[in-house]
BALOBA-1460 file (C-alpha; in Angstrom, 3 decimals):
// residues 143
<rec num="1" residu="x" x="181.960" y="59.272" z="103.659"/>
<rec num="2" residu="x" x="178.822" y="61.143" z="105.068"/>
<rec num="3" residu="x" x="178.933" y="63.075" z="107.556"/>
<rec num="4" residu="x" x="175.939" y="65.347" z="108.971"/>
<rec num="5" residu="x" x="175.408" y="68.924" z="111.299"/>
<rec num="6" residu="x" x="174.037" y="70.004" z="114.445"/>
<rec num="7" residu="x" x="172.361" y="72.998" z="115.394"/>
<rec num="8" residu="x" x="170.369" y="74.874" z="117.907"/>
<rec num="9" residu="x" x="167.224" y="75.645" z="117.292"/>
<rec num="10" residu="x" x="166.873" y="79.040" z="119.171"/>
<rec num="11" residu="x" x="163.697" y="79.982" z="120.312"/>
<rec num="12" residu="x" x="162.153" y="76.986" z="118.778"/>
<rec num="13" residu="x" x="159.354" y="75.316" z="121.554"/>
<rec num="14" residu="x" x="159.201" y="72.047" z="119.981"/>
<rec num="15" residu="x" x="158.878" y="69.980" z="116.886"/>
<rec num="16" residu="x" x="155.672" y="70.959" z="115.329"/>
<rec num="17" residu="x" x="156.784" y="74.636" z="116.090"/>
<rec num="18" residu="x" x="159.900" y="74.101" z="114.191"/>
<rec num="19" residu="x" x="157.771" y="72.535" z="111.334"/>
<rec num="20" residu="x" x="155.126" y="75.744" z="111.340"/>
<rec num="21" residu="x" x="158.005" y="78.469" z="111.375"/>
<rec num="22" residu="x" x="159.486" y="76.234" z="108.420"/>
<rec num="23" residu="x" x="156.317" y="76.258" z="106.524"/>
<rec num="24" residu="x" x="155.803" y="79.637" z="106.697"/>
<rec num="25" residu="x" x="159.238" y="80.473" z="105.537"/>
<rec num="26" residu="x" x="158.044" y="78.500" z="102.381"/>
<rec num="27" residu="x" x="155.104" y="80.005" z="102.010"/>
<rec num="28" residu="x" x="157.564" y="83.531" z="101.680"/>
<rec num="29" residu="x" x="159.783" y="81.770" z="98.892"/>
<rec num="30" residu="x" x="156.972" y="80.797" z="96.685"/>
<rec num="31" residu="x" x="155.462" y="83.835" z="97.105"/>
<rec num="32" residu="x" x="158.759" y="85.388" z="96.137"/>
<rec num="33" residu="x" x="159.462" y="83.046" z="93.407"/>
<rec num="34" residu="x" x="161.645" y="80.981" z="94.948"/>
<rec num="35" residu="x" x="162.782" y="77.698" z="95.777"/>
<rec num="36" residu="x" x="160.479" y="76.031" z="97.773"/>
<rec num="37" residu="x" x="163.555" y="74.594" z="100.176"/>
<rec num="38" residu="x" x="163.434" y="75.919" z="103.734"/>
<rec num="39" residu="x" x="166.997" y="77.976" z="104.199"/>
<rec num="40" residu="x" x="169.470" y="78.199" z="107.251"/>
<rec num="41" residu="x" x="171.737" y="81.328" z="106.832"/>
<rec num="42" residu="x" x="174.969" y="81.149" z="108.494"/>
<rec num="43" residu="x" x="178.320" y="83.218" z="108.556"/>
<rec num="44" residu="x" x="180.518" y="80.172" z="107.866"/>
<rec num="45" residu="x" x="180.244" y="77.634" z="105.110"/>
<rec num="46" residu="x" x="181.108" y="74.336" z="105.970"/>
<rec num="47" residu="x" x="184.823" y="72.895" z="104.460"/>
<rec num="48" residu="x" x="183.420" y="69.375" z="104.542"/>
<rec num="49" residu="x" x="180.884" y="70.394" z="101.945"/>
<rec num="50" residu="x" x="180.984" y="67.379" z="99.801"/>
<rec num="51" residu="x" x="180.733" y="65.007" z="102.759"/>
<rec num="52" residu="x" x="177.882" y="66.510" z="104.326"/>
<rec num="53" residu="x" x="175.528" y="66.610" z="100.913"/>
<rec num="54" residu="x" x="176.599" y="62.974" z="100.366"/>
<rec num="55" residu="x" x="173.472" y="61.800" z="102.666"/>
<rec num="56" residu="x" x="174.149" y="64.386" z="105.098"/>
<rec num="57" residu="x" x="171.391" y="65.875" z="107.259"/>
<rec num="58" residu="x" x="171.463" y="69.019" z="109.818"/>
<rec num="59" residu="x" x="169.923" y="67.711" z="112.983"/>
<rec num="60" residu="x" x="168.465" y="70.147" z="115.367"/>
<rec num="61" residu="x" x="168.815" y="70.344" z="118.672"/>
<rec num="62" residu="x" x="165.383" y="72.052" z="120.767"/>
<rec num="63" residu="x" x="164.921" y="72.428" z="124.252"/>
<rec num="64" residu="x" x="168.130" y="70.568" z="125.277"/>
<rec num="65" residu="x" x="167.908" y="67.385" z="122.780"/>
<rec num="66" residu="x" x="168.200" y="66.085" z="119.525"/>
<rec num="67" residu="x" x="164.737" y="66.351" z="117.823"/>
<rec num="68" residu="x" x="164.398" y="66.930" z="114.265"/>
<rec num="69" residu="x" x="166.357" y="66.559" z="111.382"/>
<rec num="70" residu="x" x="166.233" y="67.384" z="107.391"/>
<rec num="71" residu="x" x="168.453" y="66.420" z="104.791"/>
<rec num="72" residu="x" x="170.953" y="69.015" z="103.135"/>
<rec num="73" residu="x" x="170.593" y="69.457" z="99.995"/>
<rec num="74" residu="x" x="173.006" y="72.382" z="99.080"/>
<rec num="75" residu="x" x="175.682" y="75.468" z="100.287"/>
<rec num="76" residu="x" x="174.692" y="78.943" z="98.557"/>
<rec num="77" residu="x" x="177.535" y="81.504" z="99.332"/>
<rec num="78" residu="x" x="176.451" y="85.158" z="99.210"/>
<rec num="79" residu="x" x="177.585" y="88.590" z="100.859"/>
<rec num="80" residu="x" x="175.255" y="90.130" z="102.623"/>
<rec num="81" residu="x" x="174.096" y="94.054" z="102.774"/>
<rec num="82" residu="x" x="176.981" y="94.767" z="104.338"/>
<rec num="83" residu="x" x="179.526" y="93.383" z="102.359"/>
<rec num="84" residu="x" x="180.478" y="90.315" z="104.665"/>
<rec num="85" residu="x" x="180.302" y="87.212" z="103.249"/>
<rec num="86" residu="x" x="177.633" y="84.381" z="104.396"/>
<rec num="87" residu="x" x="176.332" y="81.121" z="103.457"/>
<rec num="88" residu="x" x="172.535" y="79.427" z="103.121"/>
<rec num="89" residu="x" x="172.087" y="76.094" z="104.147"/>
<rec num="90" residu="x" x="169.202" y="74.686" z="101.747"/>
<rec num="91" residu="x" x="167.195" y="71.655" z="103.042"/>
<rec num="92" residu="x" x="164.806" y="69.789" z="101.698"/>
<rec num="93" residu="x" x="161.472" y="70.610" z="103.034"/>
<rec num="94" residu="x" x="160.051" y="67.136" z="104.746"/>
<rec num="95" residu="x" x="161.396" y="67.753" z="108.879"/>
<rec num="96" residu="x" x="161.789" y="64.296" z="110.026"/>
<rec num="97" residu="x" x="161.499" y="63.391" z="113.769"/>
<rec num="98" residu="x" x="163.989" y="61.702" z="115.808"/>
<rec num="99" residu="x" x="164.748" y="59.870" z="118.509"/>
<rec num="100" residu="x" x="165.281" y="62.516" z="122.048"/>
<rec num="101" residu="x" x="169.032" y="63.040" z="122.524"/>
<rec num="102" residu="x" x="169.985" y="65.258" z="125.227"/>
<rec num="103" residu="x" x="172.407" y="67.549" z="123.799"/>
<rec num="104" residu="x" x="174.099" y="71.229" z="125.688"/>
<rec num="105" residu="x" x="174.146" y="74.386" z="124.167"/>
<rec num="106" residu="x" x="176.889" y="75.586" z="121.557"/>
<rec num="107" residu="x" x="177.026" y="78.110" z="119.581"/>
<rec num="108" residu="x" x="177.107" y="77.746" z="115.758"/>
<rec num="109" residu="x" x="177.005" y="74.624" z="114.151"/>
<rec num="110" residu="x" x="179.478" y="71.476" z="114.224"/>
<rec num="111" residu="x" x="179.614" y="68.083" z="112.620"/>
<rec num="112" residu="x" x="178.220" y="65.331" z="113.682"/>
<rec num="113" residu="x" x="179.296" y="61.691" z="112.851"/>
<rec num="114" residu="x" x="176.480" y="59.447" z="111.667"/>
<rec num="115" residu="x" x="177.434" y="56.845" z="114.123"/>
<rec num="116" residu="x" x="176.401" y="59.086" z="117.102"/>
<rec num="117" residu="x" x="173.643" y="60.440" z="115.235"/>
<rec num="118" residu="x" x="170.005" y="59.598" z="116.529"/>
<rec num="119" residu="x" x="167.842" y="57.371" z="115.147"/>
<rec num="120" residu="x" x="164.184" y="58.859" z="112.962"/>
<rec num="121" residu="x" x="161.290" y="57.530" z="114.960"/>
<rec num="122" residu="x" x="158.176" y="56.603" z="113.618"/>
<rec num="123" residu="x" x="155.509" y="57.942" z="111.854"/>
<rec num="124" residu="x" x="153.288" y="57.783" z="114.742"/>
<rec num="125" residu="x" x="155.557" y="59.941" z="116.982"/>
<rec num="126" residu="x" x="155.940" y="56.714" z="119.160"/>
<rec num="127" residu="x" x="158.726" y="58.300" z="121.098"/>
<rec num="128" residu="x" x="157.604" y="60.963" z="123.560"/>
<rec num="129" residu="x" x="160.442" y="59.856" z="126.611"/>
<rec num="130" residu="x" x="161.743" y="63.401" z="128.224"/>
<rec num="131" residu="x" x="165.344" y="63.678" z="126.792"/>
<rec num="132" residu="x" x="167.144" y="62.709" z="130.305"/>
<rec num="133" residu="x" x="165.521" y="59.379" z="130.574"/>
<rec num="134" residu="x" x="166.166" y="58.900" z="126.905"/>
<rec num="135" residu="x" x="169.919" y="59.600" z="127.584"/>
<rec num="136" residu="x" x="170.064" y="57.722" z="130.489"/>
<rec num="137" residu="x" x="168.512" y="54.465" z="128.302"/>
<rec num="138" residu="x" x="170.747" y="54.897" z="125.481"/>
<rec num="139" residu="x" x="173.552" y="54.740" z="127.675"/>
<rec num="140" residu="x" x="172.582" y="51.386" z="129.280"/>
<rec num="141" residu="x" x="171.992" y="50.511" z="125.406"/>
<rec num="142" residu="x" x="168.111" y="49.976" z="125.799"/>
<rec num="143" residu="x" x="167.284" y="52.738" z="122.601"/>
């Protein structure tokens, strides 16, 4: 059964700046010789591994809503300088936008089932309604 993640996205403005920082971050792997697939680096690897890269995406939460999300495509454990031991979330590169969801702050990352997960929106970015009204609609079922 899939499941997916959430996620702040600290310090992120909006969508398109989520998709620049992301493309530079690329830019530094190939230039490194590395994978081209953005990375997340977290302390804790997720138990539900198998779950989450059956489908699974890692939706990201900016400015107080649901905005984005990209598909996982793997866990890479490592330790760190230090000696503590971390994990990087690969993605695949295409940042897909979604429906507004309000959503509070939390730290870290949790699940998130793909029933209450929101819905990608169009191509054409049809979908510019400020997260509260978009809340307040998908409550009275009208998104």
């Amino acid at each position: 059964m899939t499941v997916h993640l959430i996620k702040l996205a600290v310090g992120v403005e909006d969508f398109e700046h989520l998709a620049r920082l992301q493309k530079n971050r690329i830019a530094e792997f190939k230039a490194q010789g590395l994978s081209e697939n953005p990375r997340h680096f977290t302390r804790m690897k997720p138990k539900r591994e198998a779950e989450l890269l059956d489908g699974g995406s890692i939706y990201w939460v900016i400015k107080g809503a649901v905005r984005a999300r990209q598909k996982l495509v793997a866990f890479d454990s490592y330790t760190d300088d230090e000696g503590v031991k971390r994990c990087a979330i690969v993605l695949h590169p295409e940042l897909v936008a979604t429906q507004n969801r309000p959503h509070r702050a939390f730290q870290g990352w949790r699940y998130l089932d793909p029933a209450k997960a929101p819905k990608d929106i169009d191509a054409d970015g049809a979908s510019d309604i400020p997260p509260e009204l978009a809340g307040d609609l998908e409550a009275l079922g009208l998104l």
